[in-house]
C-alpha positions in Angstrom: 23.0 7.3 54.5 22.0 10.8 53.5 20.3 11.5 50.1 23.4 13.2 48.8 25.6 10.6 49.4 23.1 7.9 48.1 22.7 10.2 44.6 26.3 10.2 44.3 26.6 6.6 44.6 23.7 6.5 41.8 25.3 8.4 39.3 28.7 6.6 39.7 26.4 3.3 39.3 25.4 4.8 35.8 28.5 6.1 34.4 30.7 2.6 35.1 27.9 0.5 33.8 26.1 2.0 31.0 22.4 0.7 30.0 21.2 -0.7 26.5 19.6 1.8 24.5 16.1 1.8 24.9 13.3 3.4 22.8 12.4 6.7 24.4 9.3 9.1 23.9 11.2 11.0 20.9 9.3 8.7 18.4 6.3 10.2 19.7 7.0 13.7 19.6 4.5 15.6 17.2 7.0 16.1 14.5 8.8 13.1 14.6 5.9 10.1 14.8 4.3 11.8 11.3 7.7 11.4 10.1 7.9 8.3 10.9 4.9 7.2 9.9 5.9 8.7 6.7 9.4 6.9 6.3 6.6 3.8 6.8 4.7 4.5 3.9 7.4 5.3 1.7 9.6 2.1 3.0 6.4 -0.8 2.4 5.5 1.0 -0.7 9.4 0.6 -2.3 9.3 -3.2 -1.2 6.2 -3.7 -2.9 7.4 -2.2 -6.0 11.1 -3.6 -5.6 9.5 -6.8 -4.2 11.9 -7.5 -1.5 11.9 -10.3 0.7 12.8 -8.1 3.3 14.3 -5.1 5.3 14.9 -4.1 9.2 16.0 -0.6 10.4 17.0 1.5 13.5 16.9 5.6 14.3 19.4 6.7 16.8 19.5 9.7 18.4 22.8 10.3 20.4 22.3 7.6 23.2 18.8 7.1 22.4 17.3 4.8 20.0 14.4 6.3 18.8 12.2 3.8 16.6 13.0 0.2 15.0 11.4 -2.3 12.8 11.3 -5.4 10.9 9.4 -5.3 7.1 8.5 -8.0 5.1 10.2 -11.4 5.7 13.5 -13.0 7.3 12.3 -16.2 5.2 10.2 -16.3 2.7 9.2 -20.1 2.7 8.3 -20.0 6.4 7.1 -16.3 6.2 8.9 -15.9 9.3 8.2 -11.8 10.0 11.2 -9.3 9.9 11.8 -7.8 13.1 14.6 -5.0 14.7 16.0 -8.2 16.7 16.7 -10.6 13.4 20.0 -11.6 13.1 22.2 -10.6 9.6 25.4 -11.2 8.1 26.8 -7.3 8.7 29.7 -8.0 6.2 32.4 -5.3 5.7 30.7 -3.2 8.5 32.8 -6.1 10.4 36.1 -3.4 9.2 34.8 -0.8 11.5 35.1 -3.1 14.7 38.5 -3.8 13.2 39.4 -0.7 13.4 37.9 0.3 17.1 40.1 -2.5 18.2 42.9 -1.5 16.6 42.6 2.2 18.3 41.8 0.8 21.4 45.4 -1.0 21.4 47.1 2.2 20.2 45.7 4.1 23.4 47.0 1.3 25.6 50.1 1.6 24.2 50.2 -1.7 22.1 50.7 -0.2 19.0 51.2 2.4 16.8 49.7 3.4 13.8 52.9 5.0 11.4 54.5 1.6 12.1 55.3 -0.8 9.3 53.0 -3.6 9.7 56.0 -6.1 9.9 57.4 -4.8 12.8 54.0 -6.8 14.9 53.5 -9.7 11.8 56.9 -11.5 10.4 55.7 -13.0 7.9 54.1 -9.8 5.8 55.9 -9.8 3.1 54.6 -10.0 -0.5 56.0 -9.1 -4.3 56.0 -5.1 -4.1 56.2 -3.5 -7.6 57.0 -0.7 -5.9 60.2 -1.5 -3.8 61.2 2.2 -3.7 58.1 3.0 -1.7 58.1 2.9 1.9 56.4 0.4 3.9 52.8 0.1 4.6 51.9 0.6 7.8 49.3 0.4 10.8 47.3 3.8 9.3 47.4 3.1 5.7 45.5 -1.1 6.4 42.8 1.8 8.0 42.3 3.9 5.6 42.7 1.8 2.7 46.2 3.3 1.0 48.3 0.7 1.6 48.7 -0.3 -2.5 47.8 -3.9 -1.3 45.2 -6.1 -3.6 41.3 -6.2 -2.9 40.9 -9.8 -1.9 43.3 -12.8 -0.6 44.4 -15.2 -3.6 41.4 -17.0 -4.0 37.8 -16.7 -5.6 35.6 -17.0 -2.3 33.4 -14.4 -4.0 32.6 -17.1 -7.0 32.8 -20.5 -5.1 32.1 -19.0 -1.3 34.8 -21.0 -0.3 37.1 -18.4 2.0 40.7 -19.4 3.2 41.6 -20.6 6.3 44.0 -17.9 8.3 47.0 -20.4 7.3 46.0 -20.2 3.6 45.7 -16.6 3.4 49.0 -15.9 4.9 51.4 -17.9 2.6 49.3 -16.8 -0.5 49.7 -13.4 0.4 53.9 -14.1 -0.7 52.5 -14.7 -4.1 50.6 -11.9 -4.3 51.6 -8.2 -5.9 51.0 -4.9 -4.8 48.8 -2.5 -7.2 49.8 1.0 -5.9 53.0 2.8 -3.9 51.4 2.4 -0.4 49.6 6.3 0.4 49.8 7.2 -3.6 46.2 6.3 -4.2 42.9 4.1 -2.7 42.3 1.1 -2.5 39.6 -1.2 -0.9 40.9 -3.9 0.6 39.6 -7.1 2.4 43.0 -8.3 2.2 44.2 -5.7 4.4 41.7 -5.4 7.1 42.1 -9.2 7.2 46.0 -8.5 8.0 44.7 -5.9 10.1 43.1 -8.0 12.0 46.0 -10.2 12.8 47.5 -7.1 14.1 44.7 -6.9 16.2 45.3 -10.6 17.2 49.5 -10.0 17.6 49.5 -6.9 19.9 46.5 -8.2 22.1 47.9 -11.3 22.9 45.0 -13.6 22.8 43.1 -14.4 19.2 40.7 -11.8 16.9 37.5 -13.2 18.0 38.2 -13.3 22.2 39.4 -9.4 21.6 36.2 -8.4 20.0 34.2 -10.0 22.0 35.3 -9.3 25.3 36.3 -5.4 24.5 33.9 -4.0 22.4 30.2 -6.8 22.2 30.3 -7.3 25.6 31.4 -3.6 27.1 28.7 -2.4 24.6 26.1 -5.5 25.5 25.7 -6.1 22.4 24.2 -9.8 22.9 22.9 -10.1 19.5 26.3 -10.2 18.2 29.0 -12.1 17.5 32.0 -12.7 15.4 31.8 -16.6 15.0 28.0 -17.1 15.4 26.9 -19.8 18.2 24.6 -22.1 17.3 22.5 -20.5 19.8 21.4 -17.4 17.9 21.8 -19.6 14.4 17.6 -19.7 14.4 17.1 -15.9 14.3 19.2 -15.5 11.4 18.0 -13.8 8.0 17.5 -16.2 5.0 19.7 -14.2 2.5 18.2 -14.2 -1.1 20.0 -13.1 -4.7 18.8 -10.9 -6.7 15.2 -10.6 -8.4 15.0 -12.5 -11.4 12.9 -11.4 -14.8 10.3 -13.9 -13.5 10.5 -13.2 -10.1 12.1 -15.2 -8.6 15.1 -15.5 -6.1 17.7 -18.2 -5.4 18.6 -18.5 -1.6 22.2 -17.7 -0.9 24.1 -19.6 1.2 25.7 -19.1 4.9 29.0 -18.3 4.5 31.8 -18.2 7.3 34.9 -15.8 5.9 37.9 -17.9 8.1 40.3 -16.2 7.0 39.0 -13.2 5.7 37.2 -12.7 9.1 38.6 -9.2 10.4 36.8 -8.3 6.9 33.3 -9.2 6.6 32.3 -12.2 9.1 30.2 -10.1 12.4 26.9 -10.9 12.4 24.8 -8.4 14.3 21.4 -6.9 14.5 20.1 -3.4 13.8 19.1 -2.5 17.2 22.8 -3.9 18.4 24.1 -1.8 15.5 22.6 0.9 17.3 24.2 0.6 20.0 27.6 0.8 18.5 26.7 4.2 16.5 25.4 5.0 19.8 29.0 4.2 21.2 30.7 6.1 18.0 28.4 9.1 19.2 30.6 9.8 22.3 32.6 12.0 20.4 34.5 14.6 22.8 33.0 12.6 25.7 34.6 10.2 28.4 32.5 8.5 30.7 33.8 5.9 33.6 33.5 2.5 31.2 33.5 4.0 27.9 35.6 1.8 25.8 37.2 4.3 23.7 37.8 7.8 24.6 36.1 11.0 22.9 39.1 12.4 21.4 39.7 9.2 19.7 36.5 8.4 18.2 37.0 11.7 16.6 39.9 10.7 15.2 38.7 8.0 13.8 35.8 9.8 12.1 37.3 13.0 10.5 39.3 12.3 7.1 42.5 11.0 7.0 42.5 10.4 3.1 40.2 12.6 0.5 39.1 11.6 -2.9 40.1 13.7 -6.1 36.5 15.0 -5.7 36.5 16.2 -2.0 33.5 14.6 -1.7 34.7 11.8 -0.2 37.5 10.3 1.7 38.2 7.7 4.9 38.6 8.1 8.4 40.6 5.4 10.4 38.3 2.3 9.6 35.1 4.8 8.6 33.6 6.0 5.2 33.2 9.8 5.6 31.3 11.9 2.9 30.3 15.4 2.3 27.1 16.4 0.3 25.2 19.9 -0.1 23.9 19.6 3.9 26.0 17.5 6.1 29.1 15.2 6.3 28.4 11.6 7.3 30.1 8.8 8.0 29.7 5.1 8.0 30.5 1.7 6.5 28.2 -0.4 4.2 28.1 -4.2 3.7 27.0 -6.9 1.2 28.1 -10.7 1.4 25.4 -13.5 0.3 21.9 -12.0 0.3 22.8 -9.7 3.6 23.3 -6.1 2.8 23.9 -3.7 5.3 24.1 0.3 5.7 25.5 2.3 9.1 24.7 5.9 8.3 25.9 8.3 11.0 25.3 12.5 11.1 27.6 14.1 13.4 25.9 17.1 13.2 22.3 16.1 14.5 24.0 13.0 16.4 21.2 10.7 14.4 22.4 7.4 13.1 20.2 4.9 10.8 21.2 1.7 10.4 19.0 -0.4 7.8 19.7 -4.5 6.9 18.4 -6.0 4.3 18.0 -9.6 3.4 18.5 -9.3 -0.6 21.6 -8.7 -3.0 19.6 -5.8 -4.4 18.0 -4.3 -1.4 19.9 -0.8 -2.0 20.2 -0.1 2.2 21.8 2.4 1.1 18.8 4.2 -0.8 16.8 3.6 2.4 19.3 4.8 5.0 20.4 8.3 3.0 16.1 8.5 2.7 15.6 8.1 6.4 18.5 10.4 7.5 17.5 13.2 5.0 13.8 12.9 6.3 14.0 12.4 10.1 17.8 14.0 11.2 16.6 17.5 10.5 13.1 16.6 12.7 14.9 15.0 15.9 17.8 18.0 15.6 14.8 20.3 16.1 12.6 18.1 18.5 15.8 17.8 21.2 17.0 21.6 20.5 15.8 24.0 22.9 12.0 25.0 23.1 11.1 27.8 20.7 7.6 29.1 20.7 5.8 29.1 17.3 2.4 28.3 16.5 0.4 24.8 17.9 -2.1 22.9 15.6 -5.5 23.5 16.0 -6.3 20.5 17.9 -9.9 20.4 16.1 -7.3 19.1 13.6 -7.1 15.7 15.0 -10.2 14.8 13.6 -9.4 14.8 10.0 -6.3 12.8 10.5 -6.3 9.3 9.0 -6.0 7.3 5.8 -8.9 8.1 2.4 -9.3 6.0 -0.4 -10.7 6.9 -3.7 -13.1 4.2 -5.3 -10.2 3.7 -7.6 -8.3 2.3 -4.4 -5.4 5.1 -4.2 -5.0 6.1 -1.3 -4.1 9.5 0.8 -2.6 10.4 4.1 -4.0 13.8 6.1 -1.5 13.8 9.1 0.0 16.7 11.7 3.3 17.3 10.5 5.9 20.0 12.0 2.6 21.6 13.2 0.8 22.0 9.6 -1.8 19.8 8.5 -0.4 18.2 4.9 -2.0 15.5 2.7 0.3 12.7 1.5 -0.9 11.3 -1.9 1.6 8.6 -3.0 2.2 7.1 -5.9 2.6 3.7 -8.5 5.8 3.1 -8.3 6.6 5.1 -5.3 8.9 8.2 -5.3 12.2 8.0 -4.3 11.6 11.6 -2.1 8.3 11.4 -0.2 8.5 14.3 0.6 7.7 16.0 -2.6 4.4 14.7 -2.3 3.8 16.6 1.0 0.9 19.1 0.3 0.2 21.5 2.9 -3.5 22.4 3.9 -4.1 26.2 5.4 -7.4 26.7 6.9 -9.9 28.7 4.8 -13.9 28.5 7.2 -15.3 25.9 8.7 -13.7 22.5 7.9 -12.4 23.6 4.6 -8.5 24.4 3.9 -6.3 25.6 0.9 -3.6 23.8 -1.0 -0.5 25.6 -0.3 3.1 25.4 -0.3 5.3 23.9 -3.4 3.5 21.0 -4.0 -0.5 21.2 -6.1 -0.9 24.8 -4.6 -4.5 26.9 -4.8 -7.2 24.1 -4.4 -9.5 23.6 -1.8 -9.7 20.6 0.1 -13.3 20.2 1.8 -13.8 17.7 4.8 -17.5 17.2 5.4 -18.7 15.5 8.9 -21.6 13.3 9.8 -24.1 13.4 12.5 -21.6 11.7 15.0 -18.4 14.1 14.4 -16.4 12.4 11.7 -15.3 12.8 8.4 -17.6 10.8 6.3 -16.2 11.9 2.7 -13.4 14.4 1.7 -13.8 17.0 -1.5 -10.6 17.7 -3.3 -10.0 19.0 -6.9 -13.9 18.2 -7.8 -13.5 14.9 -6.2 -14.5 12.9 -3.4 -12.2 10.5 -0.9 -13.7 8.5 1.5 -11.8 7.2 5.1 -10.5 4.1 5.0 -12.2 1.4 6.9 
């Protein structure tokens, strides 16, 4: 067999059965790992203020993922550690498999998306207000406009007690529509939960079986799952509620949605998560294998619906938002102490997915944080070289952490090829990056303040006998490294 023939056979290997994601030496690129390390800081120093039990989060770059990792604890009485690999309830991020299924079916030519939902379920029917409307259809369940209530006829949010499939269905006869279907939004669970009996109807086989076998598995996604197995029960997150004013927190309890499953009931991790941004990344692509074509998957992205403020709007099954630098889009989560946040930037192909394990753990704050700090970095570490100046590699020596006999503590790193001090604060900032200060060189171990941030100053490292820095002289006073 000649060597062309075998690479050939190589590179049809690789496109019909694509590999896991695995970390990749982008984390370690000079600009990135300070960044990083950064994000780091900034994330343990929040938790400590917020005191949350704790948090796990992934980077993804295209079809790379770039760094993961657990904080704090999945369980607070065993302190069992938080890692990328812990298992979490990923809610109403379920509504985005939902809808991949959904547009999978519509390319094989099971459904179609302007159709009125009761031409695939019978039995959809419920009181409209708005009779002289039209009916709600395939596209309006995904993007939220079908007038339909939030939630099924029962209070599974108070009690945690969720409907069976059976239950849901003849209460939805009782129930009223709020809006003419495509006049305004509307979150629903109801709907994707209908939606998902589309999913159910036109695939021929039941909700969980379809997910399972067309999109976890395709995307080995082994972590995941839509019923959880017993199995995997052991790696899950303890959910907690919110901090109390002595604080404490009551443990939240495991819920399973039944009915309300095409919702809010996956269970995933973040470095499984990844691999479905990864997935959603493909846009314009198609590979032998790839679930769902590229011209789809930007479909599904751009904005079918916009808010008032044109700020805001959703894609098929997708949050999309606009702000002063990019768009995203994404889906968030939240049911019983497990709060979730998929953040993906089209534009640098960077996704951050963060979980955390409290009913105030804000992934949200975190993920916008770690997208506004690290997409810009990666988008430059994987453009094409450009040549600009290299830090002084004499440099090395000053990096590490220095500590004031008062115990605060400051960061000298490499960052985007400066040398910068990071001085944070009680109770961290919610931009670390404001407390960047960069240090030009000025003689022989001695550097200026400059930039935005505490300009003018000098910053003096002085060195013992053996090399290294055995105090730092800044503003009059003295640091000392860390041991």
């Amino acid at each position: 067999m000649n060597v062309l023939r075998c690479l050939v056979i190589l590179v049809i290997l690789h496109q019909t059965v694509p590999s896991p994601l695995e970390a990749q030496p982008l984390r370690e690129h000079p600009d990135v790992a300070p960044t990083i390390k950064l994000l780091e800081q900034w994330i343990e120093a929040q938790m400590e203020y917020r005191a949350l039990p704790g948090l796990a989060l992934a980077i993804v770059h295209d079809q790379t993922l770039v760094w993961s990792r657990g904080f704090g604890y999945a369980d607070l009485k065993t302190r069992t550690p938080m890692t990328p690999r812990t298992i979490f309830r990923i809610a109403s991020i379920t509504k985005t498999f939902t809808s991949t299924a959904i547009l999978q079916l519509r390319d094989r030519g099971k459904l179609r998306l302007d159709d009125p939902v009761s031409t695939y379920l019978p039995w959809f029917t419920y009181k409209n207000r708005h009779a002289e409307g039209p009916a709600v259809t395939v596209r309006q369940l995904l993007t939220h406009t079908s007038g339909l209530p939030r939630e099924s006829a029962f209070p599974y949010w108070t009690d945690y007690k969720f409907p069976s499939r059976e239950e849901m269905v003849t209460a939805l006869q009782s129930q009223e529509s709020i809006f003419e279907p495509e006049t305004r939004y509307k979150y629903s669970n109801l709907g994707m939960a209908i939606l998902g009996e589309v999913v159910a109807t036109a695939a021929g086989e039941s909700y969980d079986a379809y997910i399972t076998k067309n999109i976890l598995q395709p995307l080995r996604m082994t972590s995941s799952s839509v019923s959880p197995p017993e199995s995997l029960r052991s790696r899950y997150a303890t959910g907690y509620g919110r901090r109390f004013a002595d604080g404490t927190r009551m443990e939240s309890p495991f819920m399973d949605s039944r009915g309300l499953t095409p919702a809010a009931n996956i269970s995933s991790t973040v470095e499984d998560l990844a691999l479905f941004a990864s997935f959603h990344m493909l846009e314009g692509k198609n590979t032998q294998g790839q679930i769902l074509k590229g011209s789809t998957l930007r479909e599904m992205h751009r904005v079918h619906w916009i808010q008032t403020g044109w700020r805001s709007g959703r894609g098929l099954g997708f949050a999309v938002s606009k702000d002063d630098s990019r768009v995203t889009y994404g889906h968030g989560g939240w049911v019983a102490g497990n709060r979730s946040q998929l953040l993906i930037s089209p534009k640098e192909k960077v996704a951050v997915i963060v979980m955390t394990n409290a009913d105030d753990g804000a992934p949200g704050f975190f993920a916008n944080r770690a997208l506004s700090m690290l997409a810009p970095v990666i988008a430059k570490a994987t453009a094409p070289p450009v040549s600009e100046p290299k830090p002084d590699p004499l440099w090395q020596k000053y990096v590490g952490t220095y500590t004031d006999p008062s115990g605060w503590e400051t960061e000298v790193m490499i960052m985007n090829n400066k040398l910068v001090l990071y001085g944070y604060g009680y109770p961290p900032e919610d931009d670390p990056t404001n407390s960047i200060t960069e240090l030009t060189p000025e003689g022989t171990h001695r550097f200026r303040m400059t930039g935005e941030s505490d300009s003018g100053e000098l910053v003096e490292f002085e060195l013992g006998a053996d090399g290294k820095v055995v105090r730092v002289k800044s503003e009059e006073n003295y640091m000392y490294p860390k041991r």
